[in-house]
N, C-alpha and C positions, 0 to 999 in steps of 0.2 A: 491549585494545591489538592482539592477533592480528586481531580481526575490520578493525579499522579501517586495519591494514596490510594484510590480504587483498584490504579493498575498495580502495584503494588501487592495488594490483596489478593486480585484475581490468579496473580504472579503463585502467590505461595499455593492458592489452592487448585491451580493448572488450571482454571475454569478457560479455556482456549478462543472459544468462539465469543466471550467478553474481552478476553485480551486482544483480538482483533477490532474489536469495535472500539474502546476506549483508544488505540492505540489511532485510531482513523479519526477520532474526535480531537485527540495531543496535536495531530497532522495540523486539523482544519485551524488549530488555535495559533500553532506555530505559521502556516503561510501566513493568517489574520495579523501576526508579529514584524511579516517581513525574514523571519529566518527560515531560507531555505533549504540550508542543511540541515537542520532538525527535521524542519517539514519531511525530507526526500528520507531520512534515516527512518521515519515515522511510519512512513506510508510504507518502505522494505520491510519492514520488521512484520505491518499488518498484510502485506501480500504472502511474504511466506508462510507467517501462521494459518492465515486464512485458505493457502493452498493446501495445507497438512489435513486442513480438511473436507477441503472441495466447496469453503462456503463460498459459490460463485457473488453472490450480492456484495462481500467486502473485498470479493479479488479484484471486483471490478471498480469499484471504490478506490481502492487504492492504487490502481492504476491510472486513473482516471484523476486522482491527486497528483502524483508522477506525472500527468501531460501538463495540467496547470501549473507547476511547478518548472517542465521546460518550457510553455510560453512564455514564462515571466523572463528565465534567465538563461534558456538553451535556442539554439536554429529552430524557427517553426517546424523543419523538417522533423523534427524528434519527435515536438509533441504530436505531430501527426499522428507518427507511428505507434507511440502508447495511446495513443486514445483510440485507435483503430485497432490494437491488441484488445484494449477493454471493450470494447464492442463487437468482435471477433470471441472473444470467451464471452461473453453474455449471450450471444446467439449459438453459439455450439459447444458450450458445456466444460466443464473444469478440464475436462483431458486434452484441452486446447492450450490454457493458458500458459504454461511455461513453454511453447514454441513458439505460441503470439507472441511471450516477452524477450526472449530471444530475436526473432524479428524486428523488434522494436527497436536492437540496439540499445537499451539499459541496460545500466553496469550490474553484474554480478551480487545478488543479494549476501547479506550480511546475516550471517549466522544469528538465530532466536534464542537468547539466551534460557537455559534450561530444559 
């Protein structure tokens, strides 16, 4: 409840680069759940914010959430590919990352509300 009131907070005051993070911490609580759909809506939300601002540390975070989420419940073949996406943008920089994720075969992010 704290995290989901924080993001909430950080929502109304645009604080961006918290809304990335809390939103990557909701992820790790939801896999800890077993719900993977939250999890994978969790970790889109925190990849695209985190793109808007090149913070590479939570792109790659959240991608990297996205592979253990396709271990769990996609072809290993997937997670491969985001997890070689997030380590493909950790070594050569934000202006990488949305061709790596492309590459990877993940679906189409989900628009960041506001």
């Amino acid at each position: 409840k704290l995290l989901e009131d924080s993001l909430e907070r950080m929502r109304k005051l645009g604080q961006l680069m918290e809304i990335a993070q809390i939103l990557t911490v909701l992820a790790k609580v939801a896999y800890g759940q077993g719900n993977f759909s939250r999890t994978a809506a969790l970790h889109c939300e925190s990849l695209q914010v985190a793109a808007k601002l090149g913070y590479k540390q939570e792109i790659a975070a959240a991608l990297e959430g996205l592979a253990r989420i396709a271990c769990a419940a996609a072809p290993p073949a997937r997670a491969v590919r985001l997890a070689d996406a997030a380590a493909r943008g950790r070594s050569r920089g934000p202006s990488s990352w949305s061709s790596a994720a492309r590459r990877s075969g993940a679906a189409p992010f989900p628009r960041v509300p506001g």
